[in-house]
MOPAC internal coordinates of N, CA, C and O (Angstrom, degrees):
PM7 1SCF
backbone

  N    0.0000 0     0.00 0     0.00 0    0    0    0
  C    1.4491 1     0.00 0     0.00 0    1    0    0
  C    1.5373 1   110.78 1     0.00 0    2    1    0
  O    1.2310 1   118.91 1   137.81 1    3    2    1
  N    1.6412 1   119.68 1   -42.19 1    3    2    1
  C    1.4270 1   122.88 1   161.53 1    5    3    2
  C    1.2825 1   126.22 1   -48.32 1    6    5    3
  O    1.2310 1   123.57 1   178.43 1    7    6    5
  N    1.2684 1   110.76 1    -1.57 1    7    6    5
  C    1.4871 1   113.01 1  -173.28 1    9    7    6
  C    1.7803 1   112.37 1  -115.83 1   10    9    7
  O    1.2310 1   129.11 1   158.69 1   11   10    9
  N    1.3923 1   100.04 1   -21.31 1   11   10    9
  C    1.5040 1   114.67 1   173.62 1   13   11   10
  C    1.7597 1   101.01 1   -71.20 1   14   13   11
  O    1.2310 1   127.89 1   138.86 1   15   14   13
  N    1.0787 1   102.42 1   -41.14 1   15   14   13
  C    1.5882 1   127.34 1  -179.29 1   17   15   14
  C    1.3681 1   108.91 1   -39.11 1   18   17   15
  O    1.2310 1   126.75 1   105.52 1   19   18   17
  N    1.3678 1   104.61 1   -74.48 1   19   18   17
  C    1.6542 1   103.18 1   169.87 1   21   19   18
  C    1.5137 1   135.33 1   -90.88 1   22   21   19
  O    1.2310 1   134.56 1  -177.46 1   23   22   21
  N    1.7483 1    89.44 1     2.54 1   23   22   21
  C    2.1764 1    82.20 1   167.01 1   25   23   22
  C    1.3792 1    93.55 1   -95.29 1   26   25   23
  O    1.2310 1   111.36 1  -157.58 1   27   26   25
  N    1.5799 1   133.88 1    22.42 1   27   26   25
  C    1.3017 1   122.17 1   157.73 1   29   27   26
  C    1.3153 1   118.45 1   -87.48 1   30   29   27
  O    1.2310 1   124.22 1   139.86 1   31   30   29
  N    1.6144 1   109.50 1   -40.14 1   31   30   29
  C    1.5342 1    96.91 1   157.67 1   33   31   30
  C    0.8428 1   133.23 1  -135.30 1   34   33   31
  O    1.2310 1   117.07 1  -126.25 1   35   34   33
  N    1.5660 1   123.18 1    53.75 1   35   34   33
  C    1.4675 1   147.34 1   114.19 1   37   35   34
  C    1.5556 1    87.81 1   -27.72 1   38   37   35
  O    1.2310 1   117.82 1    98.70 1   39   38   37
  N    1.4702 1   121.76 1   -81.30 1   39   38   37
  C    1.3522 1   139.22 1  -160.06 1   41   39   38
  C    1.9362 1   128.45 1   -45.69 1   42   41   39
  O    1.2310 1   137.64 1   167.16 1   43   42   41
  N    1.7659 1    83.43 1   -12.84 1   43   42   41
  C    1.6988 1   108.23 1  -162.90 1   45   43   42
  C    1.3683 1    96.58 1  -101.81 1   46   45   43
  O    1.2310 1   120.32 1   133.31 1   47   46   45
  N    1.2794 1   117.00 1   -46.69 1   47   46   45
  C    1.3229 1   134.94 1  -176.63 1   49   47   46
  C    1.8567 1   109.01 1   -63.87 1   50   49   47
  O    1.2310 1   122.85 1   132.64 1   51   50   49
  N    1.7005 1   112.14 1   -47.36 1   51   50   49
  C    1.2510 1    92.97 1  -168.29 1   53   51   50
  C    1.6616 1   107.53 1   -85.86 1   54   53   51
  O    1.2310 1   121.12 1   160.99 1   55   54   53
  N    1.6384 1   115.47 1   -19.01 1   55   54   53
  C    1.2860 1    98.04 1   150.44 1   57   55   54
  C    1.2301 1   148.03 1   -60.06 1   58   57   55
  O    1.2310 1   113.44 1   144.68 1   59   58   57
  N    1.3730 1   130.00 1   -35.32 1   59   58   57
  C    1.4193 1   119.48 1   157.10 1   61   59   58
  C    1.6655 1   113.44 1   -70.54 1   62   61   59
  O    1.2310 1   114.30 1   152.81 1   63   62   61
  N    1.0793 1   128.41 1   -27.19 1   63   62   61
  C    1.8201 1   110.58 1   173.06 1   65   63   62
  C    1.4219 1   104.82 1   -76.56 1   66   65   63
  O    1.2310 1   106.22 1   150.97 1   67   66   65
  N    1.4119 1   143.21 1   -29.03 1   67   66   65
  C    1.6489 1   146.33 1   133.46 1   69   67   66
  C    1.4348 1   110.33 1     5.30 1   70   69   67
  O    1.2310 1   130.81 1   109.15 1   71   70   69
  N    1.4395 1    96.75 1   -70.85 1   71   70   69
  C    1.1243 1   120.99 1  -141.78 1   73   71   70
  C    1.6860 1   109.46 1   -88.61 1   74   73   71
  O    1.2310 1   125.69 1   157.71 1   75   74   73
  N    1.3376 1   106.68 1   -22.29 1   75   74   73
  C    1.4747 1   122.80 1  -172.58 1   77   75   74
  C    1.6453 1   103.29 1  -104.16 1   78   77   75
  O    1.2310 1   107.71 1   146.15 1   79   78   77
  N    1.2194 1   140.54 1   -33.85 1   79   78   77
  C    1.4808 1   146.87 1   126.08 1   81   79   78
  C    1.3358 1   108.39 1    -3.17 1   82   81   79
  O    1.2310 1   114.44 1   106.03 1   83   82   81
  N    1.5239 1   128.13 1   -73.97 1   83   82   81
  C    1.5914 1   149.20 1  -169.61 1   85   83   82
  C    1.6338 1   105.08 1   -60.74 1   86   85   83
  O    1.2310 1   132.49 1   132.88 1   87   86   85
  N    1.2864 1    93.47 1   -47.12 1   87   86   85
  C    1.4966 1   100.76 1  -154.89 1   89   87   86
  C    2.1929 1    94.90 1   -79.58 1   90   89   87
  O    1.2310 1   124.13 1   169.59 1   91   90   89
  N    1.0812 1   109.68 1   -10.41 1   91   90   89
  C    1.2919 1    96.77 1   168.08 1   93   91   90
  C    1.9868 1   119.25 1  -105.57 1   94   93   91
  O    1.2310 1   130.90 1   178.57 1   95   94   93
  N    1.0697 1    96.57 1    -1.43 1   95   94   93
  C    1.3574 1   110.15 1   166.36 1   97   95   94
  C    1.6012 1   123.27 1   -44.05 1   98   97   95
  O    1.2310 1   118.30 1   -18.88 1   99   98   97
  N    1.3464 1   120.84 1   161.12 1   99   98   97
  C    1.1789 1   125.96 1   166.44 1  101   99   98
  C    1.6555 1   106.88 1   -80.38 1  102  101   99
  O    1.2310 1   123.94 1   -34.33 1  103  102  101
  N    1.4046 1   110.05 1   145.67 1  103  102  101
  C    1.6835 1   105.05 1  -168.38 1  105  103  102
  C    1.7055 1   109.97 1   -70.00 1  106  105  103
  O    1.2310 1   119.56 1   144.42 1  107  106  105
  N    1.6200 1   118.45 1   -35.58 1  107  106  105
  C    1.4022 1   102.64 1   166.42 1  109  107  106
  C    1.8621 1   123.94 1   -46.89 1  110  109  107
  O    1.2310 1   114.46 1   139.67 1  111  110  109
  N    1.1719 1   128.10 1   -40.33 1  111  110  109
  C    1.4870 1   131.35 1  -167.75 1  113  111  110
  C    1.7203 1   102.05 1   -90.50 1  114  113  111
  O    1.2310 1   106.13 1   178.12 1  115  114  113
  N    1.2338 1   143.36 1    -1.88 1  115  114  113
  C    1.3654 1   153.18 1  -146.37 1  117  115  114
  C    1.5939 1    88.02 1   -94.90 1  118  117  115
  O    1.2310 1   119.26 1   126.09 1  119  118  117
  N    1.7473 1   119.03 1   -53.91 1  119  118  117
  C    1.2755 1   100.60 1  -175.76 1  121  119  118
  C    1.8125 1   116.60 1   -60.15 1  122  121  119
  O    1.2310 1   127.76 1   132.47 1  123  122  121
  N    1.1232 1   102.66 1   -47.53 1  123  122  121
  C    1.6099 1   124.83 1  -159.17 1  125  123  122
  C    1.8956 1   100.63 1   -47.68 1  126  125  123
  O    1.2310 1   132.50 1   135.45 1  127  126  125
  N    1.9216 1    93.46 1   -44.55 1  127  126  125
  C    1.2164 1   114.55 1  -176.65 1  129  127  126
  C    1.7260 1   104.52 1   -53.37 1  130  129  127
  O    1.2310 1   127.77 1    96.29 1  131  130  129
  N    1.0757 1   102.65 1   -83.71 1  131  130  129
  C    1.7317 1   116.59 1  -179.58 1  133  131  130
  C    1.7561 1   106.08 1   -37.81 1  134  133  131
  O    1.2310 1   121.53 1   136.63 1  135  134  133
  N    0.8510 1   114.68 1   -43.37 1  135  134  133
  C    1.6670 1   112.26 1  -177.16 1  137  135  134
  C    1.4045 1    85.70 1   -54.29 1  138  137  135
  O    1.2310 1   105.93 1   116.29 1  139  138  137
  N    1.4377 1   143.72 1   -63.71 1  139  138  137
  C    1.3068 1   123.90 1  -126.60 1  141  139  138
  C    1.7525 1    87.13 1  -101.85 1  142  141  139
  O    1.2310 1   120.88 1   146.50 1  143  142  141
  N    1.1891 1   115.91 1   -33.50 1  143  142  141
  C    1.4144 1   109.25 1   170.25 1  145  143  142
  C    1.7869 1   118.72 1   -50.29 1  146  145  143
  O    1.2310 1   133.74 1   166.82 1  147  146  145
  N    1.0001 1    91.05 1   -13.18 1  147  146  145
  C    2.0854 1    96.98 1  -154.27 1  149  147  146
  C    1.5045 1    76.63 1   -87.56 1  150  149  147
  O    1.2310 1   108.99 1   152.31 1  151  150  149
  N    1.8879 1   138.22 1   -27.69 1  151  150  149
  C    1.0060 1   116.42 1  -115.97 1  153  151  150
  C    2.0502 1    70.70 1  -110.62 1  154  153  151
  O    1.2310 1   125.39 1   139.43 1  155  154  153
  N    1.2312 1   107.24 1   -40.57 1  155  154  153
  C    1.5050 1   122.77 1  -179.27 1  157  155  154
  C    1.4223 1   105.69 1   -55.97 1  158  157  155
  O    1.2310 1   115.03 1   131.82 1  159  158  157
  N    1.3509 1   127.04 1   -48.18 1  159  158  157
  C    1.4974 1   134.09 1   164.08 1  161  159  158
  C    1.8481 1   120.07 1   -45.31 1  162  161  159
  O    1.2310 1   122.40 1   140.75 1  163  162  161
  N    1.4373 1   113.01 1   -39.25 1  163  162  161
  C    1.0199 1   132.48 1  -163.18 1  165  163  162
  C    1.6505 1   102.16 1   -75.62 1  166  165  163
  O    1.2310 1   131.42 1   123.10 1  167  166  165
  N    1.3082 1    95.56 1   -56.90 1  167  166  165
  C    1.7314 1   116.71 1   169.37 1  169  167  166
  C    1.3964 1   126.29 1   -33.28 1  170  169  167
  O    1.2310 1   133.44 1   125.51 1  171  170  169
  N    1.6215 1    91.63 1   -54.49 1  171  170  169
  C    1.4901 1    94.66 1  -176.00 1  173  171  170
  C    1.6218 1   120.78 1   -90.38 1  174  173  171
  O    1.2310 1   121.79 1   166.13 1  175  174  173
  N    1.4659 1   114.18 1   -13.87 1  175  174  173
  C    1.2571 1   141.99 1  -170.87 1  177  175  174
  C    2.3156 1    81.69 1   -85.80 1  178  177  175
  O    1.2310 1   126.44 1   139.71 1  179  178  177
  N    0.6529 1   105.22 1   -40.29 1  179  178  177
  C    2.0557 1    93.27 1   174.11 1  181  179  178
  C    1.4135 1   107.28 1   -79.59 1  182  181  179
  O    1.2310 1   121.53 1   139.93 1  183  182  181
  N    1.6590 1   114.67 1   -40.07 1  183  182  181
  C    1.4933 1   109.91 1   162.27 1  185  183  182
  C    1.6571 1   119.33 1   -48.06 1  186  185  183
  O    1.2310 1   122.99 1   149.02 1  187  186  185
  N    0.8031 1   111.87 1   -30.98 1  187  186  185
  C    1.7472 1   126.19 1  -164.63 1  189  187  186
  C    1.4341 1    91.44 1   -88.37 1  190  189  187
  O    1.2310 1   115.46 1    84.51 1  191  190  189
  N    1.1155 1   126.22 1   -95.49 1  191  190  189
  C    1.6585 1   127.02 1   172.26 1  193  191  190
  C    1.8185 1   120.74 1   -23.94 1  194  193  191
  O    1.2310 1   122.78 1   165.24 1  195  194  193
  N    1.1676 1   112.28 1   -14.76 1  195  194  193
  C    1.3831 1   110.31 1   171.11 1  197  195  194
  C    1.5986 1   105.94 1  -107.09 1  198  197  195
  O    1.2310 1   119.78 1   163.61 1  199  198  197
  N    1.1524 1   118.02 1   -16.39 1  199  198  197
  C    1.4341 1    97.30 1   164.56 1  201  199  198
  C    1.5219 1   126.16 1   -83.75 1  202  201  199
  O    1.2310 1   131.61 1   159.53 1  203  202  201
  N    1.8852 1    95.20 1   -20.47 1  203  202  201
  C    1.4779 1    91.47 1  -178.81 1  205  203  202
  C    1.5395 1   106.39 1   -71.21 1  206  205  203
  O    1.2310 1   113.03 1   142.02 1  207  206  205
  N    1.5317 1   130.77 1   -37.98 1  207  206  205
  C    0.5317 1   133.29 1  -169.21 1  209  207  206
  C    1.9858 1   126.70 1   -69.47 1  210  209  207
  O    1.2310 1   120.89 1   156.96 1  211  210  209
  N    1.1433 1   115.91 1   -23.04 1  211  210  209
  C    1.1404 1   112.16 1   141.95 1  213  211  210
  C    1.3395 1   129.69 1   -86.78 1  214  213  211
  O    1.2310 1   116.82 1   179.46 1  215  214  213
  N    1.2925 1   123.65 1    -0.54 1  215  214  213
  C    2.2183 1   118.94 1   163.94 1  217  215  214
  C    1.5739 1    92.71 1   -73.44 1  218  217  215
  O    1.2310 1   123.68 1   152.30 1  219  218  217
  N    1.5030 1   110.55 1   -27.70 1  219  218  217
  C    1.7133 1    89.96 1  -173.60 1  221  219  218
  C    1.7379 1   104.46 1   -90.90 1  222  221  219
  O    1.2310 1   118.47 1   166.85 1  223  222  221
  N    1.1350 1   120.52 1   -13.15 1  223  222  221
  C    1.7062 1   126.67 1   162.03 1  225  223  222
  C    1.6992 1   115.73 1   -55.63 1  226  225  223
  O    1.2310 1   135.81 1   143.75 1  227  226  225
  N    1.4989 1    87.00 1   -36.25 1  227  226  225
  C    1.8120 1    88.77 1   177.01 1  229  227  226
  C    1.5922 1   125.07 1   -84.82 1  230  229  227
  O    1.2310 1   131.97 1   135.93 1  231  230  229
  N    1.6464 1    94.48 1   -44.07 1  231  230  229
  C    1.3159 1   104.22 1   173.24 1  233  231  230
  C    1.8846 1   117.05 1   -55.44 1  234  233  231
  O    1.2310 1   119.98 1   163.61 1  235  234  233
  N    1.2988 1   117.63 1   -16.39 1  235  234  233
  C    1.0687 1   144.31 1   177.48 1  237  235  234
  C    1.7018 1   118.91 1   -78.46 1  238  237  235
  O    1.2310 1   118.64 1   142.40 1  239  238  237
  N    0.8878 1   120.20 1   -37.60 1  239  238  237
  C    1.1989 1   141.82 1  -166.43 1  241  239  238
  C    2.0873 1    93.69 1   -96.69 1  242  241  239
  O    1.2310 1   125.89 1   135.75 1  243  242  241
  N    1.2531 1   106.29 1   -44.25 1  243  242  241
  C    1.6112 1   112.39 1  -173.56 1  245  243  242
  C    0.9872 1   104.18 1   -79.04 1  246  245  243
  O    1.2310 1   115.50 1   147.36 1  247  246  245
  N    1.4955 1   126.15 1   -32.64 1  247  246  245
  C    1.8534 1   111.19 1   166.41 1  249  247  246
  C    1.4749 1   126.64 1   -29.78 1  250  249  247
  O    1.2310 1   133.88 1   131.20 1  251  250  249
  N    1.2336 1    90.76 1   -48.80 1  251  250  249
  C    1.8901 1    97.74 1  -151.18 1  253  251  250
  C    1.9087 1    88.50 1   -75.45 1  254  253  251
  O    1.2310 1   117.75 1   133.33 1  255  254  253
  N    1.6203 1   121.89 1   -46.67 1  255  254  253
  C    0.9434 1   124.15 1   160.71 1  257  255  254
  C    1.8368 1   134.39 1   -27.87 1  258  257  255
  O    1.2310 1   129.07 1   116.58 1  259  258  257
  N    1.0219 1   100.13 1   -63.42 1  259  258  257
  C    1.4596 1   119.76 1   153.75 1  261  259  258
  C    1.3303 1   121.57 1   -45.23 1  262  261  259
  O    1.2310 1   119.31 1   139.71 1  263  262  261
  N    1.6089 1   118.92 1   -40.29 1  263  262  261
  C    1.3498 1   113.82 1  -167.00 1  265  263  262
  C    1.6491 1   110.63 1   -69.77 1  266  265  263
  O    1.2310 1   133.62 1   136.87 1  267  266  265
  N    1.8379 1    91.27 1   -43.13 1  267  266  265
  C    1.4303 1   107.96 1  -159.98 1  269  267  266
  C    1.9203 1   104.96 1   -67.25 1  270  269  267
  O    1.2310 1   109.52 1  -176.47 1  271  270  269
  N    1.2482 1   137.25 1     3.53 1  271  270  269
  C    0.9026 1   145.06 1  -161.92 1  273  271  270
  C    1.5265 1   117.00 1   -95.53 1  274  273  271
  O    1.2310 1   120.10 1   180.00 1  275  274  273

């Protein structure tokens, strides 16, 4: 769960420094910029969703464990 913890804001963090990078840019490179930012955001945001998604595979698996006890 400590680890969901900080690829959440790992995830918070590289969007606002993303986002503050772009925003001082020259307006020709701003698109080119954001595409590849959106693309680094995107990345880590599936990193993030696959971990939650197996703590809830486990937590899942520990029910039935738990019950029988």
């Amino acid at each position: 769960m400590e680890h969901v913890r900080e690829m959440q804001e790992k995830l918070a963090r590289l969007h606002f420094d993303l986002y503050g990078e772009v925003d001082e840019m020259p307006e020709d490179q701003k698109k080119v910029a954001s595409d590849s930012n959106l693309d680094k955001l995107l990345l880590n945001l599936e990193e993030l969703s696959s971990s939650i998604q197996k703590l809830n595979l486990a937590d899942i698996q520990d029910v039935p464990k738990a019950s029988n006890i």
